[in-house]
N, C-alpha and C positions, 0 to 999 in steps of 0.2 A: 341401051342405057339401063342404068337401074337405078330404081325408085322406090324411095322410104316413104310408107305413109304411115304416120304416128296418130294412135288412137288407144288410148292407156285401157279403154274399157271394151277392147273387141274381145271375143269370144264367137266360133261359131254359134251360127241359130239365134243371135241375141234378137230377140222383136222387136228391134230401133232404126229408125229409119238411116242413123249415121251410120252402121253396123253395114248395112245393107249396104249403102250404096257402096262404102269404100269397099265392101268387097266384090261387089260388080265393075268398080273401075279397077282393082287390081288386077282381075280375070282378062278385065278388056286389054289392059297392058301387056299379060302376058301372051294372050292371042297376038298381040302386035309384035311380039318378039322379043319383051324387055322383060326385065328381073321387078318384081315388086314386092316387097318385102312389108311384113306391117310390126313397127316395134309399140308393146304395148305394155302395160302392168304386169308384174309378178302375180302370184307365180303362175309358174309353168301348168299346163292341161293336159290334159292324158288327146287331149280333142286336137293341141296343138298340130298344126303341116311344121314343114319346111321353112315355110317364108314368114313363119309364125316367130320374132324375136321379142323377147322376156326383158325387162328390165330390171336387172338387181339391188339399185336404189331405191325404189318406187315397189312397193308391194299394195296390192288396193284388196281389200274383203268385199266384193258385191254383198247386195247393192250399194254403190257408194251414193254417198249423198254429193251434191252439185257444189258445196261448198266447201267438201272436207281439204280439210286442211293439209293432208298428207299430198294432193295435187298440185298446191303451191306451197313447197316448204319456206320455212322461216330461212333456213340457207339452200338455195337449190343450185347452187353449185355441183357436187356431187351428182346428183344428176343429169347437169348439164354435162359434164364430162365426162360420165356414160353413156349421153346419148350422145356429143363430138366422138367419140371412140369406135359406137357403132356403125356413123357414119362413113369414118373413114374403114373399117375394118371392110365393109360391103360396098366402098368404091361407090359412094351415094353421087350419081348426078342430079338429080331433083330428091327435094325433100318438102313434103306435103304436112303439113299441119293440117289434123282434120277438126280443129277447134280451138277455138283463144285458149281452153282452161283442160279438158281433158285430151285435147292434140296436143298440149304442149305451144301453143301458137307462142304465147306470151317468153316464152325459153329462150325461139329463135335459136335453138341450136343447131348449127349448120356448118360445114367447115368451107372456108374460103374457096373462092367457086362455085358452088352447088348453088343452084337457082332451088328458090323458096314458090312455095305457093300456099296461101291463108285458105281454109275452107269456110264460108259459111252458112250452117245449117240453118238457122237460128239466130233471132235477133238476140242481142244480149250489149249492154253498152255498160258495162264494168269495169274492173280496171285490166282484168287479163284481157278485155279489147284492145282498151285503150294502148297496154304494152304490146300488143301483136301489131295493130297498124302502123305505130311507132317505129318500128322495127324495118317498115317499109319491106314486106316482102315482095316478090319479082311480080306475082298476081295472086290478087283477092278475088276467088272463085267463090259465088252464092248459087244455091240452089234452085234461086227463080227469080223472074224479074219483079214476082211480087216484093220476095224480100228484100232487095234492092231498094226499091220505091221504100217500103217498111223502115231500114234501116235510115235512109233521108230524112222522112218522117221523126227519128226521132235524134237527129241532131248528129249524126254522123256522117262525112264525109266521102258517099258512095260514088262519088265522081271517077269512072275507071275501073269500077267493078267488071268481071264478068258473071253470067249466067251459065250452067252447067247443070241439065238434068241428072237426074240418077239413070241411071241402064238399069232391062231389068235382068234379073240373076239369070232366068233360063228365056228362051224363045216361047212364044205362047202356042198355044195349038187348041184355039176355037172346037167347039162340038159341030158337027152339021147342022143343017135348019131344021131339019125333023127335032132331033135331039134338042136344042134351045125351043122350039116348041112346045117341046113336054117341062119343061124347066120352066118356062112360063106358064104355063098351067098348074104342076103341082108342085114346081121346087121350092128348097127353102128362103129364105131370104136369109144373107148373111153375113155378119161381123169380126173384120180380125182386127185389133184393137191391143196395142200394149196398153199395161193396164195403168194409165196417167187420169184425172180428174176429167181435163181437155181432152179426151176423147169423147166425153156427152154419152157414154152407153149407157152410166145411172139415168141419166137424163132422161135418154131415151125410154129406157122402161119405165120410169116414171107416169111419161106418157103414152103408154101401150095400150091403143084403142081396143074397145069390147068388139070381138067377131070378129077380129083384123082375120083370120081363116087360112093365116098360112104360118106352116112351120117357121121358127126363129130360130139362129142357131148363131151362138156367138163365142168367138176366142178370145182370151184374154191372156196376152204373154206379157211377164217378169221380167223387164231388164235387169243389166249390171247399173243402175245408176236410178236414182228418186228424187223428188224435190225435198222429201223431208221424209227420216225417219219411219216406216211403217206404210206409206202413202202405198204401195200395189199391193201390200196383204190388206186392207181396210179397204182400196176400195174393190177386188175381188169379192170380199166377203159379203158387201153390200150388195153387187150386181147380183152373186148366187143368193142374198135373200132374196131380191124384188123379184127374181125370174121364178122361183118357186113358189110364187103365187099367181103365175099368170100361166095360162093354156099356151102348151106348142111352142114354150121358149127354154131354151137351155141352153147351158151355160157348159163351153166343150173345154177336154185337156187342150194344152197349148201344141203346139205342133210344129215340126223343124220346118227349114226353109222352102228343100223341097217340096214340099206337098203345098207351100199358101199358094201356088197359080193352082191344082187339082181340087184344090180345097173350094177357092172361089170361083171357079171357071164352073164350077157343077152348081153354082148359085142359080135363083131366078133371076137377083138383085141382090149387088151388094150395097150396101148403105155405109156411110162415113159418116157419122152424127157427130164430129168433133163442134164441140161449143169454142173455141178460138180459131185462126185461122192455118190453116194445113200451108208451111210452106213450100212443098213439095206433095208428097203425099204418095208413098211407095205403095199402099192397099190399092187405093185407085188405078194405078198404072197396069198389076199385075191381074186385077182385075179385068178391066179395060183388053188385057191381052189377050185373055179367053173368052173375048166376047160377052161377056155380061155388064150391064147396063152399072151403071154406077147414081146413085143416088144421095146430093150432099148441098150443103149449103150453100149462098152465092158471095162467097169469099173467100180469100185467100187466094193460092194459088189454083184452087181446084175448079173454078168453071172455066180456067185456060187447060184443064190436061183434060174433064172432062168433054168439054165444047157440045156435041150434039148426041153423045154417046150415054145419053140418061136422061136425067131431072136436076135442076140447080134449084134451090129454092133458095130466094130472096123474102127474106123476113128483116125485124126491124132487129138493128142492135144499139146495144147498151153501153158504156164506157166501161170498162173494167182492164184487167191485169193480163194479158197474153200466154201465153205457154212455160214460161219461165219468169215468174215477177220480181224473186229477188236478184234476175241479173240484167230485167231489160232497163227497169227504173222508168219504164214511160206507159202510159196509157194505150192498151188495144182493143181493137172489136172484140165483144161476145155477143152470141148469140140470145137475145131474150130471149130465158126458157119458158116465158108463161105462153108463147105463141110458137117457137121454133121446132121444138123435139116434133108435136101434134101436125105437124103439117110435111117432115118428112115421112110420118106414118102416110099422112094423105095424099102425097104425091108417088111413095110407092104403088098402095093400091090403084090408082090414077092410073100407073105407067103399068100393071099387070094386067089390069083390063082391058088396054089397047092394042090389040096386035100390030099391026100395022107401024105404027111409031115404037112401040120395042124392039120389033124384028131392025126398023131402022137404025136408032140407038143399037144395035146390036154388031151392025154389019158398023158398023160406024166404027166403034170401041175401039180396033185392033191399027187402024189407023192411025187414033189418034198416038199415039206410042210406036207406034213403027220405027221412028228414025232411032228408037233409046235401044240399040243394043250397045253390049259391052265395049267392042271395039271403033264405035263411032264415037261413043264418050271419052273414050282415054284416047283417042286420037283428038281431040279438041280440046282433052285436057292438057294433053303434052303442047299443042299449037300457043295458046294461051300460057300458060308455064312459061315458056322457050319464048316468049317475047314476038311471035308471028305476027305478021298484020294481018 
């Protein structure tokens, strides 16, 4: 078969979690034998593959803002008849919208026949929702049954959703127990974080205990896409002030895709300080794969991916805005930060000075993610898609 999946803001290496997955399920698709194609914004990359298709209509300057206009024209017509053209030029049997607003969900352009399938990452109840479920496509795939539940929550109609992890981009390959041994003793502890508010790393180093006595090492990657204007160069600049006053933390270049499992797999612990809730949460998984403990808060999706393979800490939360506030319009967890950041400090040290329950957490890790490779995700994608019982 062959399979469009439309995502206006992919570029390799983008550090987003939507970026990632569809391109761990396109990979799974083609391990399975099928064509997948991803059609996305102008222009062309010097980085572009093969299965890399440009939109003519549609030109977008990263980072784009979540609201820009150029994503829903005033006539998107034109567009839509570029993207029916591509479809039918590449003989599309499934066509995946990987978003109500930057997949194109809300377009629904598809040529008769082609089964549809809605992605969703991310809550969001707007109007490009509201026009993608409208549209009734074949299946509404979310990326956990947290956001499922999420989306009920806030007045949407998740009756018949599915669930679909992300895969992860490469196979993990754990260190030995010697090697994690020593990692526990003097590795770093470490953060890969696009650089969004709802990550919590200011946070976090806000609350960076005196003596904490182990290296800190944190990435901060630049999508194609902001909530407003300016939002990852300000808050970069801020992380790299507050780390420059504190011992043993630094603030690293960003890093392509390959290297985040080598990157984190050579951690003591990595830590997920996101202040909203992770609906998925692709650091943990890749994590997780190389065996190191994973350390995050107890909500969202991430005390089901981590389970016993770390520290969840349960603190008190707060009513506030989610990950996205001008498209969810409803109230989500935050993490109170006069108590939260302070205590995954304290549960990391906690979990570095126990051997015993690390090494466990450790052996633990790669299980929990075992079943997410590529070709078991696009094989249940396809199942679901295609209408399977």
């Amino acid at each position: 078969m062959n399979i469009a999946l439309v995502l206006l803001t992919h570029n390799p290496d983008e550090p987003a979690g939507v970026e990632r997955g569809i391109a761990s399920l396109a990979d799974g698709l083609r391990e399975l034998g099928h064509r997948a194609i991803i059609i996305a914004a102008g222009p062309p990359t010097a980085a572009d593959g093969p299965d890399t298709v440009r939109l003519k209509t549609l030109t977008l300057s990263p980072p784009v803002v979540f609201d820009d206009v150029n994503v829903m024209p005033d006539d998107p017509d034109p567009l839509r008849q570029e993207v029916l053209s591509l479809m039918a030029e590449h003989e599309i049997d499934v066509a995946c919208w990987t978003d109500a607003g930057v997949g194109l969900g809300y377009l629904g352009a598809a040529p008769a026949g082609v089964r549809t399938a809605l992605m969703v990452y991310f809550l969001r109840v707007d109007e490009p929702m509201a026009k993608s479920l409208a549209l009734k496509p074949d299946a509404v795939i979310s990326i956990s049954d947290f956001l499922i539940d999420e989306a009920a929550r806030a007045g949407l109609d998740s009756t018949g959703w599915h669930s679909l992890p992300n895969a992860l981009l490469c196979p993990g390959n754990p260190p030995d127990h010697a090697v994690r041994e020593q990692l526990r003793q003097t590795g770093p502890v470490r953060i890969l974080a696009r650089a969004d508010p709802s990550k919590g790393v200011a946070d976090l180093l806000k609350a960076y205990p005196e003596g904490f006595g182990r290296q800190v090492e944190i990435v901060l990657g630049e999508a194609a896409f902001e909530l407003w204007p300016g939002m990852q160069r300000d808050m970069i600049a801020e992380c790299r002030q507050l780390a420059a006053k504190l011992p043993g933390v630094e603030i690293l270049p960003a890093i392509p895709w390959t290297d985040a499992q080598p990157f984190l797999g050579s951690a003591s612990v990595v830590l997920v300080p996101s202040t909203s809730p992770e609906t998925f949460c692709n650091v943990a998984a890749e994590a997780l794969s190389m065996g190191t403990p994973v350390v995050g808060y107890g909500f969202g999706h991430l005390p089901v991916l981590v389970g016993e393979a770390g520290r969840i800490v349960s603190v008190d939360v707060v009513g506030g805005f989610g990950h996205l506030p001008a498209l969810t319009g409803t109230a989500l967890e935050m993490i109170d930060l006069d108590s939260g950041p302070a205590r995954l400090w304290d549960a990391t040290a906690d979990l570095l000075a126990d051997p015993d329950t690390y090494h466990r957490a450790s052996q633990q890790a790669p299980r929990q993610v075992a079943a997410q490779t590529p070709t078991a995700v696009a094989a249940e994608f396809l199942r679901l898609t295609m209408g399977a019982a």
